[in-house]
C-alpha beads as a LAMMPS data file, in Angstrom:
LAMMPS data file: protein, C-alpha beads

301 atoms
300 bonds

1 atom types
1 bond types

-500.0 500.0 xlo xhi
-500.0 500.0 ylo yhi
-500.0 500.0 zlo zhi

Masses

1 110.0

Atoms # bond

1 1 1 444.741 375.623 -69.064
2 1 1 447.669 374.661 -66.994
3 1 1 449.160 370.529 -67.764
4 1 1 452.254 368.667 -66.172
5 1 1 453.813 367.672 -69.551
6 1 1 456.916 366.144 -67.938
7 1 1 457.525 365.356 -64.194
8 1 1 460.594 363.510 -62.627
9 1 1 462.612 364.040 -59.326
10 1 1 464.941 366.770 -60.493
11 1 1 462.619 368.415 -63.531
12 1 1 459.395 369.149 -64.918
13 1 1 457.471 370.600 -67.912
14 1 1 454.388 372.712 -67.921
15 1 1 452.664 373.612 -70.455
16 1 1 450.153 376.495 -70.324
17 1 1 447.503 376.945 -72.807
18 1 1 445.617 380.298 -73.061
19 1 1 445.885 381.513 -69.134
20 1 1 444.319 383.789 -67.599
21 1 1 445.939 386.659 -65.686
22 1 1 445.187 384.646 -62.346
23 1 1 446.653 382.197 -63.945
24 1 1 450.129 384.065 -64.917
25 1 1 450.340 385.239 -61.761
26 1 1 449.674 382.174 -59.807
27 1 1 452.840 381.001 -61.966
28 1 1 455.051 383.825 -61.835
29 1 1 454.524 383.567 -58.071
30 1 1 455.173 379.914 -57.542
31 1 1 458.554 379.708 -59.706
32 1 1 459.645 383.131 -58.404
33 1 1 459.315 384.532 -62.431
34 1 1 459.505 388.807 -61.974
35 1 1 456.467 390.187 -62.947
36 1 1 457.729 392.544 -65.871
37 1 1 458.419 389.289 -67.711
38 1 1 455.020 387.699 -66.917
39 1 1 453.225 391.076 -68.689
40 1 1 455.680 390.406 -71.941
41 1 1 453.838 387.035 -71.875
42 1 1 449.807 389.028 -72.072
43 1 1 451.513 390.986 -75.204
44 1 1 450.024 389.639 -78.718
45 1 1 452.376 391.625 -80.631
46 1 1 455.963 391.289 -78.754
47 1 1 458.640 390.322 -80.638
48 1 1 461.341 387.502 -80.297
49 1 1 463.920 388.167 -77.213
50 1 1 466.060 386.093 -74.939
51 1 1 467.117 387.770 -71.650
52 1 1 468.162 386.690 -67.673
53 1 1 466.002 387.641 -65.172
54 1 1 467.587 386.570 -61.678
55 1 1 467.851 382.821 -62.034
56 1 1 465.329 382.157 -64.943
57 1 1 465.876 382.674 -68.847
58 1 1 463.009 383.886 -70.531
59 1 1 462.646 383.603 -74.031
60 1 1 460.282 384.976 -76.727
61 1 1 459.980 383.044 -80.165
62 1 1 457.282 383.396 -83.099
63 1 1 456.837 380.600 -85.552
64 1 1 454.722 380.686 -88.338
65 1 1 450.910 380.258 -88.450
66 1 1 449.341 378.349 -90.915
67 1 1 446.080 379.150 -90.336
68 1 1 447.148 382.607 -90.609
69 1 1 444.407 384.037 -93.861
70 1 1 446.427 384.950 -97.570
71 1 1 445.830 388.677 -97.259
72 1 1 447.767 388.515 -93.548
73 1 1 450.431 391.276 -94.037
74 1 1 451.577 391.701 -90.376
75 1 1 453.564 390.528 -87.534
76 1 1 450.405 389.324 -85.549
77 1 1 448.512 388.107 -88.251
78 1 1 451.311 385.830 -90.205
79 1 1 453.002 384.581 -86.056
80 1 1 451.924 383.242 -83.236
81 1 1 453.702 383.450 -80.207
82 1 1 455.323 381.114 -77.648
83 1 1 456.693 382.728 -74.024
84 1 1 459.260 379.969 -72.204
85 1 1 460.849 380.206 -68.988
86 1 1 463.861 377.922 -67.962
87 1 1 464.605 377.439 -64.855
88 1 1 467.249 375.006 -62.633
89 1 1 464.995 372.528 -62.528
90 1 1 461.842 373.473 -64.970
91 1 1 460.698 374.724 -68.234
92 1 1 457.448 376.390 -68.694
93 1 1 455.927 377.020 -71.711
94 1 1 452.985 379.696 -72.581
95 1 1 450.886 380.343 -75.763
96 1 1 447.203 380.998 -76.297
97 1 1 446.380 378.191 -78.986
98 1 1 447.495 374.563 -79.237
99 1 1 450.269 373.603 -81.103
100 1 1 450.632 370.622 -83.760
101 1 1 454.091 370.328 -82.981
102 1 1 453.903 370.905 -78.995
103 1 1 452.048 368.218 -79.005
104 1 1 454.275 365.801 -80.814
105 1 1 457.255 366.748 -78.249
106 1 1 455.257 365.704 -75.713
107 1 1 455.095 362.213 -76.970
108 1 1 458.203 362.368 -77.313
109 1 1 459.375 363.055 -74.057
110 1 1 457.062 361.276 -72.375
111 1 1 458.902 357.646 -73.052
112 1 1 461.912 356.759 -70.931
113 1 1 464.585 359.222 -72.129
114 1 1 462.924 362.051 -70.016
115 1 1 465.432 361.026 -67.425
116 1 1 468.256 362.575 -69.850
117 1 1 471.157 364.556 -67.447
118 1 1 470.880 367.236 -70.261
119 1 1 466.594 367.149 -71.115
120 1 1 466.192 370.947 -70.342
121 1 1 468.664 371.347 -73.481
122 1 1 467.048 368.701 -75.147
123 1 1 463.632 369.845 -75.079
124 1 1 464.663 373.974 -75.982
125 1 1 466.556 372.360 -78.794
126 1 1 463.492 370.675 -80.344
127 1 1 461.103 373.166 -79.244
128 1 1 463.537 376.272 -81.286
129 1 1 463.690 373.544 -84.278
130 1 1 459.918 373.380 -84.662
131 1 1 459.895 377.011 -84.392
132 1 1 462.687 377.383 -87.360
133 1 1 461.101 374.521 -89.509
134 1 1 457.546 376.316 -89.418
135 1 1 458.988 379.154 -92.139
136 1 1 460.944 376.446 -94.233
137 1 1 457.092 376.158 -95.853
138 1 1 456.121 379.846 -96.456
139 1 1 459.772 380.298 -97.101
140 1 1 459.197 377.617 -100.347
141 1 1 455.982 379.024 -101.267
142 1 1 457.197 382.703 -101.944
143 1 1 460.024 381.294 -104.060
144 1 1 457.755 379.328 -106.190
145 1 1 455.387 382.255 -106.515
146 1 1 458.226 385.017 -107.466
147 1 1 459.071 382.454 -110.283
148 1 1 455.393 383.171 -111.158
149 1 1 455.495 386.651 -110.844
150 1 1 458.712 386.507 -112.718
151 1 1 456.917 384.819 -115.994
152 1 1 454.051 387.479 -115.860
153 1 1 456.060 390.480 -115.966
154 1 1 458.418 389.037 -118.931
155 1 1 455.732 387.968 -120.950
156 1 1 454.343 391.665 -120.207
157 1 1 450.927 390.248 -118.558
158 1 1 451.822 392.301 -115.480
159 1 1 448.790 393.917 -113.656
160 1 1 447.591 396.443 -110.834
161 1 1 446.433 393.087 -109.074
162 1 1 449.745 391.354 -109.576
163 1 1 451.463 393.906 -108.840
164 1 1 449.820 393.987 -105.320
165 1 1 450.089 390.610 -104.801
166 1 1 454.241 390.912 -105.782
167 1 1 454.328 393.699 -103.033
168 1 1 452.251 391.675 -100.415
169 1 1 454.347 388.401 -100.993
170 1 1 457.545 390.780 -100.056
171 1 1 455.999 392.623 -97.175
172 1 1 455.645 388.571 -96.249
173 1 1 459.327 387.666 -96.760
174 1 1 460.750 390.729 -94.508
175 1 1 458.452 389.811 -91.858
176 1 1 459.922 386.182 -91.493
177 1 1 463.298 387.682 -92.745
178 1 1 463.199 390.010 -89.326
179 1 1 461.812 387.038 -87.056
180 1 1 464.165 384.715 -88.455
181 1 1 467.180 387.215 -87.580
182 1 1 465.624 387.767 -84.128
183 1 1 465.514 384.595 -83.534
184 1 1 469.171 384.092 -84.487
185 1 1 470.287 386.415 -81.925
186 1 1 468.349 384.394 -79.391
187 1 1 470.203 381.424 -80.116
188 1 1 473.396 383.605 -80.358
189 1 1 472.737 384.662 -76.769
190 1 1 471.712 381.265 -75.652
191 1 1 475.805 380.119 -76.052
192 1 1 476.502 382.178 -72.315
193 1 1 473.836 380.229 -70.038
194 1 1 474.355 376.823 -72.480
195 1 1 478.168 377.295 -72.899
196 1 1 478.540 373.401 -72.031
197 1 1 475.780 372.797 -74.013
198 1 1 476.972 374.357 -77.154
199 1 1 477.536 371.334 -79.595
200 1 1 473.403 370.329 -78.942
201 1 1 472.408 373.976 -80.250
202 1 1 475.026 374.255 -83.401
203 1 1 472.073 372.005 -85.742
204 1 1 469.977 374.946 -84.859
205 1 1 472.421 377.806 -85.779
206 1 1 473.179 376.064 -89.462
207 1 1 469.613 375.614 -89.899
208 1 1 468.736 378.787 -89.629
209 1 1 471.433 380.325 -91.510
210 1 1 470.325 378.423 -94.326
211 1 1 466.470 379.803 -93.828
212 1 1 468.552 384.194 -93.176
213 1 1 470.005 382.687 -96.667
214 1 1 466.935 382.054 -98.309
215 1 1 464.820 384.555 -96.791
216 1 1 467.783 386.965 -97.946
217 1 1 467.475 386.416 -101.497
218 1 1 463.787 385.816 -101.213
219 1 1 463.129 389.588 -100.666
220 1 1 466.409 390.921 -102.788
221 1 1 464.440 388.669 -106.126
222 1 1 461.320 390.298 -104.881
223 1 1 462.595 394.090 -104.479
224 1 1 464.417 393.537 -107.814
225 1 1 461.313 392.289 -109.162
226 1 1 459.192 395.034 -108.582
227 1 1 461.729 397.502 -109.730
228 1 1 461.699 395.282 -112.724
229 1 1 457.933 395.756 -113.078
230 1 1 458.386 399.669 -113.143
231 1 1 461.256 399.757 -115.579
232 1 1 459.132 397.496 -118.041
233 1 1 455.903 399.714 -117.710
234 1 1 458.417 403.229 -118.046
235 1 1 460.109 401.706 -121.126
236 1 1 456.114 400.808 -122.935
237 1 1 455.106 404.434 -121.834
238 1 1 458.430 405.612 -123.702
239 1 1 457.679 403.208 -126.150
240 1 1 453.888 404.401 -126.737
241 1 1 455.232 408.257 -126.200
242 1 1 457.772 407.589 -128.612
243 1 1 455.329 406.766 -131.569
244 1 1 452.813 409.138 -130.835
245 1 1 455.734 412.080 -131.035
246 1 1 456.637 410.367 -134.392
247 1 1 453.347 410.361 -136.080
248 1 1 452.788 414.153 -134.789
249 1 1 456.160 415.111 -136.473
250 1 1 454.790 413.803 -139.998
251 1 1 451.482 415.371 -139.834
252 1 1 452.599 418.863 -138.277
253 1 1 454.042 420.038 -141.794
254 1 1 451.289 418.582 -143.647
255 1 1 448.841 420.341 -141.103
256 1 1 450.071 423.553 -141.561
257 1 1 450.039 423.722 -145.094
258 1 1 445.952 421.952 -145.192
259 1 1 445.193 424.734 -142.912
260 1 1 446.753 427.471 -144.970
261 1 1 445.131 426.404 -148.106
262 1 1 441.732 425.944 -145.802
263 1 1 441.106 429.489 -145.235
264 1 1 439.829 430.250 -148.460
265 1 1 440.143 433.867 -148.587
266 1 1 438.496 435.695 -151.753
267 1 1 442.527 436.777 -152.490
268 1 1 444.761 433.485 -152.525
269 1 1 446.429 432.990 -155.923
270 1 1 447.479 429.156 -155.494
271 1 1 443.653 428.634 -154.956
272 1 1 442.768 429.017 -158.654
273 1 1 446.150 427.254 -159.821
274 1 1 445.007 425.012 -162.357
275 1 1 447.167 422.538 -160.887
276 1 1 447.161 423.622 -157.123
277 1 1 445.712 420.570 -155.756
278 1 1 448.159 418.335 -157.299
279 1 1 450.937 420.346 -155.777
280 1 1 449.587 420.527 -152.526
281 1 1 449.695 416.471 -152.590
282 1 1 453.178 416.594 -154.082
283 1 1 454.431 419.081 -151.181
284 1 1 452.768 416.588 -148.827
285 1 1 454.506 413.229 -150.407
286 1 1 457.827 415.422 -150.604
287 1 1 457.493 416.552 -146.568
288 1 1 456.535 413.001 -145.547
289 1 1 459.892 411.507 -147.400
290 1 1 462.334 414.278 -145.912
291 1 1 461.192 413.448 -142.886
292 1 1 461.029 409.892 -143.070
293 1 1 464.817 410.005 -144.517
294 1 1 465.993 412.267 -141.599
295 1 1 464.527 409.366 -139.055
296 1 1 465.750 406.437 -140.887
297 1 1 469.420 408.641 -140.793
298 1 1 469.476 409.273 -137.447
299 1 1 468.282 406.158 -135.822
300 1 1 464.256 407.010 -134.759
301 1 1 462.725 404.415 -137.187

Bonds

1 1 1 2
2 1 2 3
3 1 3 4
4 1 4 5
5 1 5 6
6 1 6 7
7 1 7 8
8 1 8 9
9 1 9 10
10 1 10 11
11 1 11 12
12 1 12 13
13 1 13 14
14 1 14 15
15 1 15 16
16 1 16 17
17 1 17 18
18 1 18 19
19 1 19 20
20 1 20 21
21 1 21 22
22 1 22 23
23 1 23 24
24 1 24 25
25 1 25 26
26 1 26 27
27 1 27 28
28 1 28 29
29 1 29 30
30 1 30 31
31 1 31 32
32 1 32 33
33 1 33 34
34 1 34 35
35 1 35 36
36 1 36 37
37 1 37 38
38 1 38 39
39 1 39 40
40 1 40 41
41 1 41 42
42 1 42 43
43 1 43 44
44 1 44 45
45 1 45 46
46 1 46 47
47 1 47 48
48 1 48 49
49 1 49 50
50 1 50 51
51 1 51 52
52 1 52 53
53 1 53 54
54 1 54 55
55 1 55 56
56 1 56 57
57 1 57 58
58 1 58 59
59 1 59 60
60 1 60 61
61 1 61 62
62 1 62 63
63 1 63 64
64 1 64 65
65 1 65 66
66 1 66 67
67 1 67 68
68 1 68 69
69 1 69 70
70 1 70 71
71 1 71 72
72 1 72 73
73 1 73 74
74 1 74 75
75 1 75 76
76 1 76 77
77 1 77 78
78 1 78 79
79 1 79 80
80 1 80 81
81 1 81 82
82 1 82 83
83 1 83 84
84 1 84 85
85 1 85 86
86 1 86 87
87 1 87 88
88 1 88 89
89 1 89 90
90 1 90 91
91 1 91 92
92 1 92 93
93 1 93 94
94 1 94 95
95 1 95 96
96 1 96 97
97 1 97 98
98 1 98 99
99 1 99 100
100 1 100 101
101 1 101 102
102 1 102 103
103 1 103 104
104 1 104 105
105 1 105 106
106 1 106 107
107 1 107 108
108 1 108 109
109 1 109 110
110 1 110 111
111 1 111 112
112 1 112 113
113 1 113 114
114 1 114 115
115 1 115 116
116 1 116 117
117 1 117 118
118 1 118 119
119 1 119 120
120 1 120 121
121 1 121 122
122 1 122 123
123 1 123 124
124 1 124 125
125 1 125 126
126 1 126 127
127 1 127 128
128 1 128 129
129 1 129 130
130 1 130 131
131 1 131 132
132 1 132 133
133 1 133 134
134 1 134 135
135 1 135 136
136 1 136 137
137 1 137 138
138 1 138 139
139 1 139 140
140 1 140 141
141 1 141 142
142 1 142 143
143 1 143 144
144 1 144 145
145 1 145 146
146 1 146 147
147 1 147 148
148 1 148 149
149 1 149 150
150 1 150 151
151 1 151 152
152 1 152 153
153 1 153 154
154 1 154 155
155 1 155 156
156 1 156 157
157 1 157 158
158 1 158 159
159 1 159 160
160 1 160 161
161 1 161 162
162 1 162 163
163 1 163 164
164 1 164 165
165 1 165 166
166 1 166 167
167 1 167 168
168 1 168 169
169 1 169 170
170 1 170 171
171 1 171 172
172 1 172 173
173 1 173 174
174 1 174 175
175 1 175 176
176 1 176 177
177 1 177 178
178 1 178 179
179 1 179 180
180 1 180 181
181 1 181 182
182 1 182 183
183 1 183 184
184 1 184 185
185 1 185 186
186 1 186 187
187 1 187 188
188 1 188 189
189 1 189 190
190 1 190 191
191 1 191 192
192 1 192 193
193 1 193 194
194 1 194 195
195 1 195 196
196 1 196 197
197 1 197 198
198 1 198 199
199 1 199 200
200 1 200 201
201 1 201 202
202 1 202 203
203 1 203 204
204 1 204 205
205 1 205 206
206 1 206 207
207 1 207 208
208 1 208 209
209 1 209 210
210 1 210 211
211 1 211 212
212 1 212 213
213 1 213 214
214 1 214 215
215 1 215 216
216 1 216 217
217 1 217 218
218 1 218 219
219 1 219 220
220 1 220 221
221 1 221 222
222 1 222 223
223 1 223 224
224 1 224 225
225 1 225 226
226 1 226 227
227 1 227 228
228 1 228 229
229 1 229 230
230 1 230 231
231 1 231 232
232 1 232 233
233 1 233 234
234 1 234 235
235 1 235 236
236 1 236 237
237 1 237 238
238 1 238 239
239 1 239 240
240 1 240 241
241 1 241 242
242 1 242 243
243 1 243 244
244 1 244 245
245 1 245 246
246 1 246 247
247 1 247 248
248 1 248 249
249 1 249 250
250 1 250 251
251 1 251 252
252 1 252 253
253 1 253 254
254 1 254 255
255 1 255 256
256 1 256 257
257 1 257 258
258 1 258 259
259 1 259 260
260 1 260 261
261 1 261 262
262 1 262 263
263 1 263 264
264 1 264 265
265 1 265 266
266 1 266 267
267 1 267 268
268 1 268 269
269 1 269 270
270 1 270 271
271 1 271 272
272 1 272 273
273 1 273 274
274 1 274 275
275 1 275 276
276 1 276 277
277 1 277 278
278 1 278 279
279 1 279 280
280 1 280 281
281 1 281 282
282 1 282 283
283 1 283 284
284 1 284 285
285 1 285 286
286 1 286 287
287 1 287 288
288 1 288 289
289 1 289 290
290 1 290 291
291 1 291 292
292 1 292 293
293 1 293 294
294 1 294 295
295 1 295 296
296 1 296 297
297 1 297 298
298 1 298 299
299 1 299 300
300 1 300 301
């Protein structure tokens, strides 16, 4: 669905919702838009770009979905898309679903101001700032749940289904972590064609450092937290490994000498000792201090 968002004697705004490839090319063919960048536009999965074709700048961005389901774990899944073409005098925007915030620009720009000498600026400035505030809430949510995931694995009630959900919530952060940084390079590339422009974009560029900032530590906490996770388990196998070795050591010696004394051949002296038994359990006590000393002396106990 094609809709005049904006219209005035030197610029307008169209909005396209869902087109059809009649549509595209209907479009590409009216504003003179080459057709390579028109089949970026059909592509669910492309990623964020900015680049010049002829007279027209078309950028790629992907902001987050929030409809997008809790076990989403890729680019397509956890983004949706928006393809924009500027032009001398237009601005075309394409994506297949409506947008909450789209539509809010458009009352926006609908009142009076829309005769603004620099609007084109204006509205790819607010349009790139809904587009960078739609991770500042996923962005939130993943720090809030490593703090959980944090408390689990010190109180040791780490398991195979936390564990999965840790690595899930960091496959998460890298994928806004690499659109974030994509989309940072578009609005680095954006200072050549908006040189005189530059001051109305710089809001942009801090905001999104401070998102690469968070995003950054998001995934270090969340690498760091899974090699936590692995450490912890390693050191209760040790642990576990470590006791097991140390009740085998006492009960090898005392072992050996039950199973001598349990063969009961016809020709064993010690077997009619009057007081073999009690020397067998003295042998036994003896053997289980020694060896409890030697551990105590060097540190195992």
């Amino acid at each position: 669905m094609r809709r005049v968002v904006l219209k005035n004697n030197d610029f307008q705004w169209i909005d396209v919702v869902s087109p059809t490839n009649t549509e595209l090319e209907a479009i590409g063919h009216e504003f003179a838009i080459h057709q390579t960048a028109i089949q970026d536009c059909l592509q669910p999965e492309h990623l964020p770009k900015q680049e010049d074709i002829k007279d027209v700048n078309f950028i790629i961005v992907r902001f987050f979905d929030e409809a997008a389901p809790a076990t989403a774990n890729n680019v397509r899944q956890l983004t949706r898309k928006i393809a924009i073409f500027l032009g001398k005098d237009f601005l075309i925007t394409i994506h297949r679903l409506d947008l909450g915030f789209l539509d809010a620009l458009r009352e926006k720009w609908e009142t009076p101001i829309s005769n603004h000498p620099d609007i084109i600026v204006l509205i790819l400035r607010d349009l790139l700032k809904g587009v960078i505030k739609s991770y500042e809430v996923p962005l939130t949510d993943g720090q809030e749940a490593l703090e959980e995931f944090e408390s689990t694995i010190f109180e040791g009630k780490s398991t195979i289904n936390s564990v999965q959900k840790l690595y899930l919530l960091r496959r998460k952060m890298s994928i806004y972590q690499r659109m974030l940084y994509l989309l940072q390079d578009i609005l680095i590339k954006l200072d050549s064609p908006f040189e005189l422009h530059s001051p109305l974009l710089q809001d942009l560029r801090e905001e999104i450092e401070g998102l690469c900032f968070v995003v950054d530590h998001t995934v270090e906490s969340a690498d760091n937290l899974l090699t936590l996770n692995l450490s912890l388990a390693s050191y209760r196998t040790n642990e576990i490994m470590r006791v097991l070795t140390i009740f085998s050591v006492f009960f090898m010696p005392l072992t050996f000498i039950a199973g001598i004394y349990g063969m009961n051949f016809e020709y064993m002296p010690e077997l009619h000792w009057h007081n073999g038994y009690y020397g067998v359990l003295g042998s036994f006590i003896g053997l289980t201090l020694i060896i409890y000393i030697w551990f105590r002396r060097n540190g195992f106990l």
